[in-house]
N, CA and C atoms as an extended XYZ file, in Angstrom:
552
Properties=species:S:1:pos:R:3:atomname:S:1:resname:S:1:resid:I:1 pbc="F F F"
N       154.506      168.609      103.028 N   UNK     1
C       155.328      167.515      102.738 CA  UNK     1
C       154.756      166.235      103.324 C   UNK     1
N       154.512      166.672      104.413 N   UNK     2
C       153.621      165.662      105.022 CA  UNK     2
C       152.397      164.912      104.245 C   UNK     2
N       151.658      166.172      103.769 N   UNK     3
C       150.676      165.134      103.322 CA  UNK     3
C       151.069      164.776      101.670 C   UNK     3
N       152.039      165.207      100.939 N   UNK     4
C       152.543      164.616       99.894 CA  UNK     4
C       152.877      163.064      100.380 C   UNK     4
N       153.743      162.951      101.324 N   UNK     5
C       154.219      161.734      101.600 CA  UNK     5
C       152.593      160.520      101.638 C   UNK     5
N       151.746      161.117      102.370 N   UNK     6
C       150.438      160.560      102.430 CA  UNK     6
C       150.050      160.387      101.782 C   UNK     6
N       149.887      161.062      101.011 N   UNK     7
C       149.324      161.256       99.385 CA  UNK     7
C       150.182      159.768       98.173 C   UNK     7
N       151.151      160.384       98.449 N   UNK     8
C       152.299      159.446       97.788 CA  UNK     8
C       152.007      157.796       98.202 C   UNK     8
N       151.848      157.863       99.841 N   UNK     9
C       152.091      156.045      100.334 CA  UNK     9
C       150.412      155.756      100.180 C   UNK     9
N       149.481      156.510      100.211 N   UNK    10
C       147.920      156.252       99.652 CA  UNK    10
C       147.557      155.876       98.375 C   UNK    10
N       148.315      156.738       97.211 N   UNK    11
C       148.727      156.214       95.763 CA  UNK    11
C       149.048      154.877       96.192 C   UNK    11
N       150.796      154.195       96.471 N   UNK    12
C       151.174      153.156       96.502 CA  UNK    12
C       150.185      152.166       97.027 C   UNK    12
N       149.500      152.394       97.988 N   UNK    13
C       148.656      151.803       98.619 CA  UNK    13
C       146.904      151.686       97.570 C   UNK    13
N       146.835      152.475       97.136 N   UNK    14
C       146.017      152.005       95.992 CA  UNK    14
C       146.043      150.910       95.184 C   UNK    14
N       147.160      151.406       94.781 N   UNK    15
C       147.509      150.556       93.582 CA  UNK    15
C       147.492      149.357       94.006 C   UNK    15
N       148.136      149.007       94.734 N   UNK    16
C       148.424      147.559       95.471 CA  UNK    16
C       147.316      147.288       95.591 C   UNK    16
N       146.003      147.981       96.242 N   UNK    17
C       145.204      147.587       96.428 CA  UNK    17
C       143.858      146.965       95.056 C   UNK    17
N       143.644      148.091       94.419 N   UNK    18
C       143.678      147.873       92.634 CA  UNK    18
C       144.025      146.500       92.083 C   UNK    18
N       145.247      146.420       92.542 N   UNK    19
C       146.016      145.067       91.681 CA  UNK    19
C       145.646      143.929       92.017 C   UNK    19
N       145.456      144.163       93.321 N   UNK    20
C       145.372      142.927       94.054 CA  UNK    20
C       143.531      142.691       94.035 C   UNK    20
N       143.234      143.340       93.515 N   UNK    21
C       141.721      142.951       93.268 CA  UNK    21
C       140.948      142.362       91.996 C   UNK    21
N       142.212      143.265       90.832 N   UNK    22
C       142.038      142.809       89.782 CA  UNK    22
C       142.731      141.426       89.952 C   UNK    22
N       143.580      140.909       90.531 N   UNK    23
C       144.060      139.369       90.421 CA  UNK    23
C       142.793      138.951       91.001 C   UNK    23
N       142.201      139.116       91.792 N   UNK    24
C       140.938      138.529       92.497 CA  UNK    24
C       139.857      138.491       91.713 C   UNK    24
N       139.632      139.048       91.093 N   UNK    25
C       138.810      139.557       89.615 CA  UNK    25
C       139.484      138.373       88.950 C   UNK    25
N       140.222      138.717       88.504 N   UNK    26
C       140.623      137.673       87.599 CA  UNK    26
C       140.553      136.149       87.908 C   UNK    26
N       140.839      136.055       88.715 N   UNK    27
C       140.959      134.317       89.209 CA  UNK    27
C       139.634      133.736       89.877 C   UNK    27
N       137.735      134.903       90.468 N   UNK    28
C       136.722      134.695       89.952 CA  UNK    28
C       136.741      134.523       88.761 C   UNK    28
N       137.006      135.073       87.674 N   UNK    29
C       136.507      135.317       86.352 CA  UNK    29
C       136.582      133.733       86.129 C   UNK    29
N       137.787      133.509       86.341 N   UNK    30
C       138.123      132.187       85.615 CA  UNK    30
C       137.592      130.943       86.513 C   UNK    30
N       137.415      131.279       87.589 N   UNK    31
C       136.864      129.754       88.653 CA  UNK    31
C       135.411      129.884       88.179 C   UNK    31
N       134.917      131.229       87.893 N   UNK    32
C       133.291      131.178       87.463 CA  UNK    32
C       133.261      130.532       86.081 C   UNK    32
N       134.135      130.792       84.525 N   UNK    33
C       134.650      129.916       83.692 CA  UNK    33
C       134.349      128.347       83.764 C   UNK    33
N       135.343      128.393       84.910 N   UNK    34
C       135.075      126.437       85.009 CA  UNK    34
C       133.870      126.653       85.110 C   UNK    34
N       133.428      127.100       86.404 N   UNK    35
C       132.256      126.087       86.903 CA  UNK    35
C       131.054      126.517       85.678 C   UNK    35
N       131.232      127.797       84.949 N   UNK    36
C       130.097      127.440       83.655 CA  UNK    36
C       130.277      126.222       82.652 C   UNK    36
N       131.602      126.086       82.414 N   UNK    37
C       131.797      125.031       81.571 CA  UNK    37
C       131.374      123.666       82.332 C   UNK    37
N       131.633      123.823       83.663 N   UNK    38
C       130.931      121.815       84.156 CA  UNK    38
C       129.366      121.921       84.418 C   UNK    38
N       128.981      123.150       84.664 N   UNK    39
C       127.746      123.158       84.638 CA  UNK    39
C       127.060      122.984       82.999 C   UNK    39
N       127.439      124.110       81.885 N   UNK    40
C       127.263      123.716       80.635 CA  UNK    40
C       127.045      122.262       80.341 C   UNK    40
N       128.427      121.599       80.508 N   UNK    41
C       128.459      120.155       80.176 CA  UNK    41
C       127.293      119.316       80.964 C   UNK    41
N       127.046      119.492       82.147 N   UNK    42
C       126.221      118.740       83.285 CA  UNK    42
C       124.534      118.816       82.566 C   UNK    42
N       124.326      119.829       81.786 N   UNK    43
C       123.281      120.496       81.327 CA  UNK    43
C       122.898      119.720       79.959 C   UNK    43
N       124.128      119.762       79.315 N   UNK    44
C       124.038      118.467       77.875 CA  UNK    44
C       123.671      117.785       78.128 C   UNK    44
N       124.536      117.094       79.352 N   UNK    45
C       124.590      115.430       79.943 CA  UNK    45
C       122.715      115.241       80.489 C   UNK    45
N       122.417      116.340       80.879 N   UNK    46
C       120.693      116.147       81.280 CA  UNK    46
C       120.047      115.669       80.510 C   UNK    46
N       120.350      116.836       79.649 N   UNK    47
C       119.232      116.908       78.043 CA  UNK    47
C       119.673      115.724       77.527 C   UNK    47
N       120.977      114.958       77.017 N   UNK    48
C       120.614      113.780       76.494 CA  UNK    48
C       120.053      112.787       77.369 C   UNK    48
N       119.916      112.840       78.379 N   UNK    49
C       119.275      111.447       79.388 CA  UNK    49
C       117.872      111.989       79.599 C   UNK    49
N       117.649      113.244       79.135 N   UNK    50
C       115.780      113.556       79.375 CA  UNK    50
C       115.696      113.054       78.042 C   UNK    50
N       115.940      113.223       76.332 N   UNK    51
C       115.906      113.041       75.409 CA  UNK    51
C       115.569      111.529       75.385 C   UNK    51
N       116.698      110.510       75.906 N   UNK    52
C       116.215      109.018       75.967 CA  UNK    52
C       115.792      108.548       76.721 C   UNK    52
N       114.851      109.363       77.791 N   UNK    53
C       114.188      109.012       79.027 CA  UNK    53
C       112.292      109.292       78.055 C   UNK    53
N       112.693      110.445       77.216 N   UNK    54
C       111.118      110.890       76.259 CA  UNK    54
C       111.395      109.718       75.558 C   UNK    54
N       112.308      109.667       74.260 N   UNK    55
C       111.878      108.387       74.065 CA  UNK    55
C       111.948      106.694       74.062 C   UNK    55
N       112.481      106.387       75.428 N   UNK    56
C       111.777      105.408       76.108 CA  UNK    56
C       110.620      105.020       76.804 C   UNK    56
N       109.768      106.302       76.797 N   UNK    57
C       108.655      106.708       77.330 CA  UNK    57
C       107.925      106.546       76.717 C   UNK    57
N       107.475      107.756       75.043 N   UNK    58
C       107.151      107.276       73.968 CA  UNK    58
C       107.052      105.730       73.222 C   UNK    58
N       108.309      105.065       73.270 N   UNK    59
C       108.045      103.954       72.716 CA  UNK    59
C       107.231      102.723       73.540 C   UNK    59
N       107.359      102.983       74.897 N   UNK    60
C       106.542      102.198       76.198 CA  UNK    60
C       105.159      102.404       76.222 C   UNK    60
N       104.892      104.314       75.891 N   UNK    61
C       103.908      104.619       75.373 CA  UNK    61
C       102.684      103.986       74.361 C   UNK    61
N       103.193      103.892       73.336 N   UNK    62
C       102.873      103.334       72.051 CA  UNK    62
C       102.735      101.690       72.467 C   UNK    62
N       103.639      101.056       73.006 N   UNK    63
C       103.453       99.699       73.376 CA  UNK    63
C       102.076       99.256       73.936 C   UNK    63
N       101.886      100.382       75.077 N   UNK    64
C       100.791      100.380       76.228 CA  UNK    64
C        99.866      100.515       75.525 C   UNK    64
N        99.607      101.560       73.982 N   UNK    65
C        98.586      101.164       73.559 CA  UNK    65
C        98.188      100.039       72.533 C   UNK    65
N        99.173       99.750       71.869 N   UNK    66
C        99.056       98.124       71.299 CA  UNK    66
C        98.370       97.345       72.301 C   UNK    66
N        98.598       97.215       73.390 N   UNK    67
C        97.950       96.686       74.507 CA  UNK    67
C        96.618       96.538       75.325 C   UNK    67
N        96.437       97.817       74.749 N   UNK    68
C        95.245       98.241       75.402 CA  UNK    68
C        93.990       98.066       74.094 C   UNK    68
N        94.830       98.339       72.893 N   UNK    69
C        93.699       98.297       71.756 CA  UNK    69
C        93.419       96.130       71.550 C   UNK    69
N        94.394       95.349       71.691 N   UNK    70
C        94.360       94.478       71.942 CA  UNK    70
C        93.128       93.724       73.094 C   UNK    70
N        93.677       93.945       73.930 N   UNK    71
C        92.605       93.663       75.176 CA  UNK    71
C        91.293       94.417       74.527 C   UNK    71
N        91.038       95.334       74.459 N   UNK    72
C        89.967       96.167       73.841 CA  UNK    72
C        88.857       94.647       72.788 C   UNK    72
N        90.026       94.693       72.143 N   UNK    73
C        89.099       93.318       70.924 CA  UNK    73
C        88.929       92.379       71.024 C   UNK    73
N        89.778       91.788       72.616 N   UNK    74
C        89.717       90.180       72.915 CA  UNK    74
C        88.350       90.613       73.940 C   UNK    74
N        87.611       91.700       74.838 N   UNK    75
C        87.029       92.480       75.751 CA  UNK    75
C        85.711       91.916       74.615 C   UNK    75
N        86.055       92.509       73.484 N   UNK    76
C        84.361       92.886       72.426 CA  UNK    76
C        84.285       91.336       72.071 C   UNK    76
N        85.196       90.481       71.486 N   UNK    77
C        84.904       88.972       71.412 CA  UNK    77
C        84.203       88.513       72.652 C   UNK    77
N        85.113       88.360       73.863 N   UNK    78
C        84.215       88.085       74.914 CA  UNK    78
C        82.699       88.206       74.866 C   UNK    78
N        82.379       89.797       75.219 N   UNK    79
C        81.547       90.009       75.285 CA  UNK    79
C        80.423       89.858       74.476 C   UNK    79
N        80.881       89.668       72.976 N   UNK    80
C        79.777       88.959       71.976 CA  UNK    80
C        79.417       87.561       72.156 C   UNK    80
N        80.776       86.614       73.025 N   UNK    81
C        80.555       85.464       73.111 CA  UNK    81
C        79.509       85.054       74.400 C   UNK    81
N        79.616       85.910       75.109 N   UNK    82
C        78.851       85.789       76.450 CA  UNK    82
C        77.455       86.219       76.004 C   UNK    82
N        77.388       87.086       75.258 N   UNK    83
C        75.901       87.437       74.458 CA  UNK    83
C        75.476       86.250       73.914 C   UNK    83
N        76.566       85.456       73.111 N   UNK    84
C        75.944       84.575       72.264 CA  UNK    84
C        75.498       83.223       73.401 C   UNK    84
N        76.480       82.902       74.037 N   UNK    85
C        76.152       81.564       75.243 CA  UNK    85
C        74.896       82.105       76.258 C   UNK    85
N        74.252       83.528       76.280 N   UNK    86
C        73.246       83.608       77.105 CA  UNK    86
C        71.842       83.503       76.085 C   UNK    86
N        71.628       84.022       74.925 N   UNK    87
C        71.120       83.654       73.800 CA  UNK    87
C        70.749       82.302       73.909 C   UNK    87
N        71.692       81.317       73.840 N   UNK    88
C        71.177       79.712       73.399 CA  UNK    88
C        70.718       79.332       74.517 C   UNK    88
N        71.351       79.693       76.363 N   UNK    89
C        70.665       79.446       77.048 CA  UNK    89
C        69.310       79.730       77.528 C   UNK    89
N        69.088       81.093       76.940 N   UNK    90
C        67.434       81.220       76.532 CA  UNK    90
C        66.766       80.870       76.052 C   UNK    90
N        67.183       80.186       74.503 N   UNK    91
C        66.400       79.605       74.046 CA  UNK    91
C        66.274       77.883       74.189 C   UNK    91
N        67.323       77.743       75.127 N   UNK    92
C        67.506       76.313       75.367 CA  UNK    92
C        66.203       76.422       76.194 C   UNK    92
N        66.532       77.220       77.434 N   UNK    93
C        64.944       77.186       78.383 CA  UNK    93
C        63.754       77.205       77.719 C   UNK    93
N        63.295       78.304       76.682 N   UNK    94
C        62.284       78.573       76.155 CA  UNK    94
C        61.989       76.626       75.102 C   UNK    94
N        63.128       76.374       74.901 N   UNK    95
C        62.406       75.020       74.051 CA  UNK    95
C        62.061       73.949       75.120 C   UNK    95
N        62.923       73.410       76.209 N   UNK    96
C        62.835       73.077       76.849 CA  UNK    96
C        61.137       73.771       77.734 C   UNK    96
N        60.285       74.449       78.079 N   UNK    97
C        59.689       74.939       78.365 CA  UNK    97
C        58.715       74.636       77.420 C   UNK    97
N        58.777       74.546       76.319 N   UNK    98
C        58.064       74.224       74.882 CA  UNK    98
C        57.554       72.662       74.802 C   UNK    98
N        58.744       72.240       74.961 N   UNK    99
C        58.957       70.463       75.582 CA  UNK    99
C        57.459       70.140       76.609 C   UNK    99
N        58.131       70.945       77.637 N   UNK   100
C        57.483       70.570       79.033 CA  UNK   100
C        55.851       70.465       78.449 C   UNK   100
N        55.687       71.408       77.730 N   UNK   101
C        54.289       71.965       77.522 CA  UNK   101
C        53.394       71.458       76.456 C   UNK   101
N        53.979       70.428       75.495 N   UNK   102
C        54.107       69.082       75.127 CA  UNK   102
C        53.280       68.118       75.490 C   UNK   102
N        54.438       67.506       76.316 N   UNK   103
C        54.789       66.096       77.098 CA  UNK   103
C        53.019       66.171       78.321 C   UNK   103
N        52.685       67.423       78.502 N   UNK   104
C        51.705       67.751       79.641 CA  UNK   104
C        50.935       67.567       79.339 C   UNK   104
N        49.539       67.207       79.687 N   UNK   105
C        48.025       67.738       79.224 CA  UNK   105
C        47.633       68.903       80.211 C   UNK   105
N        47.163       69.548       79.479 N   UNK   106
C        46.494       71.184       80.815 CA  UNK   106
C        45.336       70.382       81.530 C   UNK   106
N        44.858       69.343       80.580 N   UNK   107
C        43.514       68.861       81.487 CA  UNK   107
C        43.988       67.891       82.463 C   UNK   107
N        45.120       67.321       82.320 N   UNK   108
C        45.447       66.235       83.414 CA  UNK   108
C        45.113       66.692       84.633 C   UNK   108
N        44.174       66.402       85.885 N   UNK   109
C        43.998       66.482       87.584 CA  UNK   109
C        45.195       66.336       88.484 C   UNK   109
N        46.460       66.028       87.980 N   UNK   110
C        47.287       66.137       88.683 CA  UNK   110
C        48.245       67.209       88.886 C   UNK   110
N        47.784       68.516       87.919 N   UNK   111
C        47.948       69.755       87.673 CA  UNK   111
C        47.389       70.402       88.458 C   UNK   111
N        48.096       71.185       89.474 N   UNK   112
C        46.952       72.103       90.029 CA  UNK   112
C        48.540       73.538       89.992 C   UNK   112
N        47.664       74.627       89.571 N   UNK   113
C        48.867       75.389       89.266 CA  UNK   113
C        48.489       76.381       90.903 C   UNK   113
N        47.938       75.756       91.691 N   UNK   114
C        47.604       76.569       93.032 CA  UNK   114
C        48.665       76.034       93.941 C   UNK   114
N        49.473       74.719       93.505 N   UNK   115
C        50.576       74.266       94.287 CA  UNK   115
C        51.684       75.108       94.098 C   UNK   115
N        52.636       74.915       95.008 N   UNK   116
C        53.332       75.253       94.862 CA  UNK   116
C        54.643       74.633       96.284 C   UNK   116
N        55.842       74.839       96.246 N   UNK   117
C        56.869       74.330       96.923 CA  UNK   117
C        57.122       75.099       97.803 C   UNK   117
N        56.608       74.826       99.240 N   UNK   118
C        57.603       75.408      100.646 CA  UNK   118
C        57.848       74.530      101.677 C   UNK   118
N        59.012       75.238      102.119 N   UNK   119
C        59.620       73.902      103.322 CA  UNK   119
C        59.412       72.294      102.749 C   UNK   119
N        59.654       72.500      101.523 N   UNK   120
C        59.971       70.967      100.827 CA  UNK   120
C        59.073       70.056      100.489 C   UNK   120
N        57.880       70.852      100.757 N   UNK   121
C        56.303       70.105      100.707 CA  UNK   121
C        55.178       71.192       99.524 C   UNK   121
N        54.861       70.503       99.496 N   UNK   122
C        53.773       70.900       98.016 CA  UNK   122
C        52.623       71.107       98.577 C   UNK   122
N        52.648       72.785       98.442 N   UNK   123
C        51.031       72.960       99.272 CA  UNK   123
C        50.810       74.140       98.934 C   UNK   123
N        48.913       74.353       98.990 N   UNK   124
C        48.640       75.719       98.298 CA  UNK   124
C        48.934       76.757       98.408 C   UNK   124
N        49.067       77.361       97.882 N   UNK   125
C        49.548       78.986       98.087 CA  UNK   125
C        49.026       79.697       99.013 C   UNK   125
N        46.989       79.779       99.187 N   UNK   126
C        47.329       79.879      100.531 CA  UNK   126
C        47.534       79.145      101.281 C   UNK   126
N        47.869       78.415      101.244 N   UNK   127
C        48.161       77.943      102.882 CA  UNK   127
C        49.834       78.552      103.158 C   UNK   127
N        50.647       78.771      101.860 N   UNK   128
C        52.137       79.365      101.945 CA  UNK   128
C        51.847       80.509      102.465 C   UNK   128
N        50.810       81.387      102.356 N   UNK   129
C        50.772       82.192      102.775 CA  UNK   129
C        50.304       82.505      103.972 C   UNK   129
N        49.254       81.722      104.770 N   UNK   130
C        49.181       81.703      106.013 CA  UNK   130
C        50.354       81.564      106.457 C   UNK   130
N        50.957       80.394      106.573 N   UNK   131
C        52.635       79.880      106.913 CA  UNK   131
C        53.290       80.560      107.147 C   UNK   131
N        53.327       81.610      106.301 N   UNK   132
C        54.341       82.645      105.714 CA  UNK   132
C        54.267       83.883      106.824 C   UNK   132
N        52.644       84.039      106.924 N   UNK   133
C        51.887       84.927      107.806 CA  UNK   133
C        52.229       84.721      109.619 C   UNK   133
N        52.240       83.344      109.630 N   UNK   134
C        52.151       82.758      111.099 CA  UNK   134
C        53.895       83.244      111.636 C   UNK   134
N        54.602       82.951      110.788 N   UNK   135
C        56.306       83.008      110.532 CA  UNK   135
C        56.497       84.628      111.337 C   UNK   135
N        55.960       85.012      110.226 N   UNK   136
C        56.162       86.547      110.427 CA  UNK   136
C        55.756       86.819      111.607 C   UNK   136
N        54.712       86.182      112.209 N   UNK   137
C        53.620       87.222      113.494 CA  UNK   137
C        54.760       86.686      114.843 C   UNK   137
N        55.379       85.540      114.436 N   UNK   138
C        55.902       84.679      115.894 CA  UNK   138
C        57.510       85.118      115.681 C   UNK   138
N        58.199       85.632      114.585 N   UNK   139
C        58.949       86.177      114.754 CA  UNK   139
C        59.381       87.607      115.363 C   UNK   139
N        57.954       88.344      115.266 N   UNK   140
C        57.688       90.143      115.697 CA  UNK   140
C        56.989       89.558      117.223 C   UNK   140
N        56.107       88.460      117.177 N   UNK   141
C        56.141       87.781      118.881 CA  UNK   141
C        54.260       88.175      119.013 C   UNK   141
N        53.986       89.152      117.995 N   UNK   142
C        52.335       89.613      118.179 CA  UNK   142
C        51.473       88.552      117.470 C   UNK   142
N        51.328       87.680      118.310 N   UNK   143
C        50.220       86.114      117.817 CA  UNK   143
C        48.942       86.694      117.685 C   UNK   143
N        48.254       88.011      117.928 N   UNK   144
C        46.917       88.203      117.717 CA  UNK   144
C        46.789       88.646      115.910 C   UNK   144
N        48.047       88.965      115.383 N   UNK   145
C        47.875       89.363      113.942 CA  UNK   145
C        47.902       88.421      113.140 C   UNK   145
N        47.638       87.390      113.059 N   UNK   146
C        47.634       86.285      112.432 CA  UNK   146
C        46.649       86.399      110.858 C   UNK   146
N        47.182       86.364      110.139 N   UNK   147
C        46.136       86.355      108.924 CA  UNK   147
C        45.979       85.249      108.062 C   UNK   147
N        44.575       84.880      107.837 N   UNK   148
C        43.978       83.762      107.228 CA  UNK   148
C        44.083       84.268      105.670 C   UNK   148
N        44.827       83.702      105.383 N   UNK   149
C        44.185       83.585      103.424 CA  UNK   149
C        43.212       82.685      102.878 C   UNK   149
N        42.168       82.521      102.518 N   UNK   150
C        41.358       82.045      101.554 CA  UNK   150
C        42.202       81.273      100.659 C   UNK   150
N        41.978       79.794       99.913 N   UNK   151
C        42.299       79.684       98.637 CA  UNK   151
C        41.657       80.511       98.007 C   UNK   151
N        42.117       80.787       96.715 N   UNK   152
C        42.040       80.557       95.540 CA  UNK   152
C        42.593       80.209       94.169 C   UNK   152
N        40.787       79.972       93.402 N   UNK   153
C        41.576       79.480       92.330 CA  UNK   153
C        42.446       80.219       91.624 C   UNK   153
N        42.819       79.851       89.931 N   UNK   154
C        43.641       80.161       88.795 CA  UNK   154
C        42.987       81.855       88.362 C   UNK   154
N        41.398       81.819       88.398 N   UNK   155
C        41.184       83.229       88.125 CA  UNK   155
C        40.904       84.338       89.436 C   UNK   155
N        41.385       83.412       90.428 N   UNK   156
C        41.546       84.552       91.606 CA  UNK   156
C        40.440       84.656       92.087 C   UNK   156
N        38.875       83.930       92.061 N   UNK   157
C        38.115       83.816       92.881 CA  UNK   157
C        38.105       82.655       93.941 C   UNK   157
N        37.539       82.699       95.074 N   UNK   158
C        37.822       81.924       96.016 CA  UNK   158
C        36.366       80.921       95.839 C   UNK   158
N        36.948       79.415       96.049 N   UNK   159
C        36.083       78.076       95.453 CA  UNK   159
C        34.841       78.983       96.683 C   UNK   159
N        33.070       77.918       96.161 N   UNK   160
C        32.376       78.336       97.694 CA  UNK   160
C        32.685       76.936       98.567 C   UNK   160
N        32.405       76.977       99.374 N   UNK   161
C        32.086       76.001      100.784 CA  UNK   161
C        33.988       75.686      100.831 C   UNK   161
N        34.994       76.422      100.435 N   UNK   162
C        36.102       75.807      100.429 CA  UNK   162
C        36.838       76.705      101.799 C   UNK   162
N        37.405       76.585      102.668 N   UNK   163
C        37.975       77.072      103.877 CA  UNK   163
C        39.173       76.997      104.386 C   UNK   163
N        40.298       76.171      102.934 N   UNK   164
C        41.680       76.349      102.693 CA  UNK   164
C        42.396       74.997      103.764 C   UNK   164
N        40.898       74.261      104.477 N   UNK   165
C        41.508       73.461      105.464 CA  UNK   165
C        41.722       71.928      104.706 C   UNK   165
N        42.485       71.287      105.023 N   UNK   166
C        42.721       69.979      104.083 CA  UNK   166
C        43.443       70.102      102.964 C   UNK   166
N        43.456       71.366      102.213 N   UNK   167
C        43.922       71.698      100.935 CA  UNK   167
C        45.480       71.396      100.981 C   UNK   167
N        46.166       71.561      101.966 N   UNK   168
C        47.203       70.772      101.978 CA  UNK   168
C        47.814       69.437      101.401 C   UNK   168
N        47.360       68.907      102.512 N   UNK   169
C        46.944       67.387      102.201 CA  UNK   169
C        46.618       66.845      100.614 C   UNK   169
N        45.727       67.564      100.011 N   UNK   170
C        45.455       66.925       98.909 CA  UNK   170
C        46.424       67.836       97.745 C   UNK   170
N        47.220       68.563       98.181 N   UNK   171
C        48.341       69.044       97.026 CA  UNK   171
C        49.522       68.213       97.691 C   UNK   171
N        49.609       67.559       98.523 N   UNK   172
C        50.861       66.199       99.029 CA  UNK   172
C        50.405       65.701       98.082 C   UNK   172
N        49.439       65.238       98.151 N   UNK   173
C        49.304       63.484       97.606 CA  UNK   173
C        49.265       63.844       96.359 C   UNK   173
N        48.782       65.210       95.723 N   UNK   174
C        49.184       65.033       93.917 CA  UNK   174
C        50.491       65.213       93.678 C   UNK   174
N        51.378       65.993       95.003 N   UNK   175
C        52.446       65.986       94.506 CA  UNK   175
C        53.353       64.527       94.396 C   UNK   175
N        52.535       63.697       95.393 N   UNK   176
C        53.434       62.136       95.578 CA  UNK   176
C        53.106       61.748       94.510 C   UNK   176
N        51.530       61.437       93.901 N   UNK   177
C        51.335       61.177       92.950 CA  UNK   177
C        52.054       61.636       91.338 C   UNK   177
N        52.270       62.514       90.904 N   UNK   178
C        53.373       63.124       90.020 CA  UNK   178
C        54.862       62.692       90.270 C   UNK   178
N        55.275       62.701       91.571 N   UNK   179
C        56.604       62.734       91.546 CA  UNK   179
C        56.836       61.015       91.537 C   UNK   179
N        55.810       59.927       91.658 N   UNK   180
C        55.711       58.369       91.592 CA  UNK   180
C        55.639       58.305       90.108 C   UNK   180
N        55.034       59.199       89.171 N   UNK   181
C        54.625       58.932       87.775 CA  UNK   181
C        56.049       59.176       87.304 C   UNK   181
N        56.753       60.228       87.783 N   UNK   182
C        57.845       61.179       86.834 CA  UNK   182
C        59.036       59.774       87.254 C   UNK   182
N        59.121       59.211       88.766 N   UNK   183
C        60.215       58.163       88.655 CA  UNK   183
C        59.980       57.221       87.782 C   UNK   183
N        58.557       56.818       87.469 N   UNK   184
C        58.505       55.409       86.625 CA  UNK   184
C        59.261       56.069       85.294 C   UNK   184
């Protein structure tokens, strides 16, 4: 009897227990419900703001390259135009150069193509190059390396009895001389 009664208040006690789970069951079921439905909705609400986020992207897209193909052709104008303004300045030099070569006589004596311009004075090459030589030896501080250049002439042989001394001097005075002709 005893354990009928047990039996009996374990039944009751089931059940209750059963019931009360299925209400618990039930009222997950339905709180999981909502929250699929606000999640569902939250999920639309994405997809249409990724949808006009692609194409605002796309159309920014497409813009960027209007832009880029643009610049692209104003880039190739440029660059034909800079072709073309280095062009005339070449040949501006080359006529100009044409000019010079003109206006000159090769035989004129006041030509000496052994001159040349350093430290602001007109003097032979070698002697620029001694200069040049002396520069170098007193800057490294070793004064015994000193090297003498020889003139020479236009075909690169050196004049005889010539010893590069004075040669200075007389590429001044053609240069005074030229640069007195070129002011008149």
């Amino acid at each position: 009897m005893l354990q009928e009664e047990l039996s009996a208040g374990d039944k009751k006690k089931l059940t209750e227990e059963v019931a009360s789970l299925k209400k618990l069951r039930d009222s997950d079921q339905q709180s999981w419900a909502e929250e699929k439905k606000k999640l569902e909705a939250e999920v639309k609400k994405l997809k249409l703001s990724l949808t006009g986020a692609e194409k605002k992207l796309k159309a920014k897209q497409e813009e960027m390259d209007e832009v880029i193909a643009a610049m692209e052709v104003v880039a190739e104008e440029a660059a034909g135009e800079i072709f073309s303004l280095q062009q005339t300045v070449y040949s501006e030099h080359v006529n100009g150069f044409q000019k010079a070569l003109r206006e000159v006589s090769v035989s004129d004596c006041r030509i000496n193509v052994n001159l040349d311009v350093y430290d602001n004075r007109m003097l032979d090459v070698a002697e620029i190059s001694r200069l040049r030589a002396e520069q170098e030896v007193a800057t490294v501080g070793n004064k015994e390396a000193i090297a003498v250049a020889s003139p020479v002439d236009v075909e690169g042989v050196v004049p005889d009895g010539e010893d590069g001394e004075g040669d200075a001097e007389d590429g001044e005075e053609v240069a005074e001389e030229g640069i007195d002709e070129v002011a008149d």
